[in-house]
Steps between C-alpha positions, in 0.01 A plus 500: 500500500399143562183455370288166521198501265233207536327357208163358560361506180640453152389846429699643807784393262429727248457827774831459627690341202631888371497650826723231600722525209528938541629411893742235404657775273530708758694306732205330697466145619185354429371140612204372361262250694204297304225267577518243184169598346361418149784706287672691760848292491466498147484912474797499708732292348391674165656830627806359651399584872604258778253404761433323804217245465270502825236232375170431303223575737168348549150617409229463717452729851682270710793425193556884494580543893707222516688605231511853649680352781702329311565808240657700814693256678693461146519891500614550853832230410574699158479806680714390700766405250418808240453772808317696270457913547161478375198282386289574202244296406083525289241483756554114729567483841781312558799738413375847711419210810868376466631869408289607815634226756879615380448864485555557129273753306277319248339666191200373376351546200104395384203536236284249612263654746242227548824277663389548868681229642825644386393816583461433838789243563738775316437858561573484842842367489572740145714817544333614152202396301523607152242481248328646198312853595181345376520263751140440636575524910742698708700258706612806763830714526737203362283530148720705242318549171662511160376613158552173326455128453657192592502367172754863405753319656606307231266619197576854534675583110842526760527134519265301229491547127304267305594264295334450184616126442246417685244458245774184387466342831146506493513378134293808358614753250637883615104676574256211560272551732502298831359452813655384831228364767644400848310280744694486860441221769346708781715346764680779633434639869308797368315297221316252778123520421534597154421281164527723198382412174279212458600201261227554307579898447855430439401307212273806449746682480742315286244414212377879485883642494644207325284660145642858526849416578754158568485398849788407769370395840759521829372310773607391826474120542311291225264559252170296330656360222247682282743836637814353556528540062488851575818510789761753367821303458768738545821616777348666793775797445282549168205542660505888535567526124206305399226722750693827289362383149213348611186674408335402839552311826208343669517330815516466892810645579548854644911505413454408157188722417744792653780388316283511199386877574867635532577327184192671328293168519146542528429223764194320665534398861254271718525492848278621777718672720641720232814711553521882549785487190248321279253762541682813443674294212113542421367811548802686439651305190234295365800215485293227748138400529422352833278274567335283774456136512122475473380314243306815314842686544707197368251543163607897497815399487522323189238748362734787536785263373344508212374822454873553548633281282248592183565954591850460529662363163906635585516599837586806489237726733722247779794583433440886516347457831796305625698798417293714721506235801923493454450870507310511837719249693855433656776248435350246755887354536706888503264555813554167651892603462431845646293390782704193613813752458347713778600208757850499383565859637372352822754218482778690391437693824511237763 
């Protein structure tokens, strides 16, 4: 099979990175297309995978369709060149459009419910929808459900171990306690009329956590110079190793607080929307607290940070429910191989 995957989102790397990897062992040709944003380029050249570069984008309304134009003109003329057998791509419109217009089948997968936009400028092009089986809405008969996570896809025990010299990176000794906080920049499509954490509550937030455990902030964009003393200065690729030893993560990011849960972090999320994974992350694992941005939530938040943070001296209640979440869900990449698989029988045919 020729498959073309579409990267639109330095986490989109991570998804496909091991599926990508199990089909190129098999005999498969795989072509990877990706908007240059934040760390995205980065991710890929850290796992050896070629690419085609179709751009940075623009924020803004009016940015964003220009740039969708833009985004499938440059697919159409790769398409072209690549001829790929099928399209695979997390939840943006412009590969099922282009995948539509040539006749290809296009596999989409999604967590992120509250992304209407996408919703509507994708599912009606997609073959497949894919998503979590806690997803919040049903988006009709293309909507296949899946006992699992996005974030299984590459922190499932099959593909990450983690490594302990870590702690060295981050200049602590083997068992300190830590915290990571993550503040994001809000300017993604389905992030418009959002605001997060105020500046004041992030230093809240910081001070409170900052006397229980050392802090490392991740931010998108800048900091006040009163935070920036707190940025964690280490390799991206280490990233997933630090949120494993952590004691908590605390933050505005719905991937990382999930990434947290599989890895039997207790994590603290702030958004309004929310996200269907987040809460049964929740109520069924007691890995995530979710909260909204209001300002009496924003205080909960760093309540409950602490009130985790003082209970929880090792950890270890976490990692046992971790267990039970691995135990409850699939190999997010085996049944991306297995369901993309299904189209090569259909290829093999014609």
């Amino acid at each position: 099979m020729r498959i073309l995957i579409d990267i639109n989102h330095p986490a989109h790397v991570h998804y496909f990175r091991n599926f990508s990897e199990i089909m190129n062992r098999q005999g498969h040709t795989i072509l990877f297309v990706s908007r240059n944003k934040e760390m995205a380029h980065r991710l890929l050249k850290l796992y050896n995978i070629p690419y085609i570069d179709r751009g940075k984008g623009s924020d803004g309304r009016l940015g964003k369709f220009l740039y969708l134009l833009y985004a499938e003109v440059k697919l159409i003329k790769i398409a072209a060149k690549f001829k790929p057998d099928i399209f695979l791509n997390f939840l943006h419109p412009y590969p099922s459009q282009v995948a539509r217009l040539l006749g290809v089948p296009s596999l989409v997968f999604s967590d992120t419910e509250h992304a209407v936009l996408h919703h509507k400028l994708t599912v009606p092009f997609a073959t497949k929808v894919f998503t979590p089986s806690c997803y919040r809405i049903d988006l009709g008969e293309k909507h296949v459900r899946f006992d699992g996570y996005m974030e299984l896809a590459y922190l499932h025990p099959a593909y990450f171990t983690p490594d302990p010299a870590i702690f060295n990176f981050l200049g602590l000794q083997p068992g300190d306690r830590y915290v990571i906080i993550r503040f994001v920049s809000w300017a993604a499509a389905h992030d418009f009329d959002h605001s997060g954490m105020s500046l004041p509550n992030k230093r809240k937030a910081v001070q409170a956590i900052s006397k229980l455990a050392r802090v490392f902030i991740t931010a998108e964009g800048e900091l006040p110079e009163d935070l920036e003393q707190y940025r964690i200065r280490i390799s991206f690729n280490k990233m997933h190793d630090a949120i494993y030893y952590s004691s908590l993560l605390f933050g505005e990011s719905a991937t990382m607080a999930s990434e947290a849960a599989v890895l039997g972090t207790p994590s603290i999320f702030i958004d309004n929307d929310g996200r269907g994974y987040t809460d049964e992350e929740e109520t069924k694992y007691g890995l995530v607290h979710n909260f909204s941005e209001s300002e009496a939530d924003q205080l909960k938040a760093i309540s409950t940070a602490i009130k985790i943070l003082e209970e929880e001296q090792n950890g270890k209640r976490f990692k046992e429910s971790r267990n039970k979440l691995l135990a409850d869900c699939i190999d997010t990449t085996q049944f991306m191989v297995k369901e993309v698989l299904k189209y090569n029988n259909n290829i093999s045919a014609n």
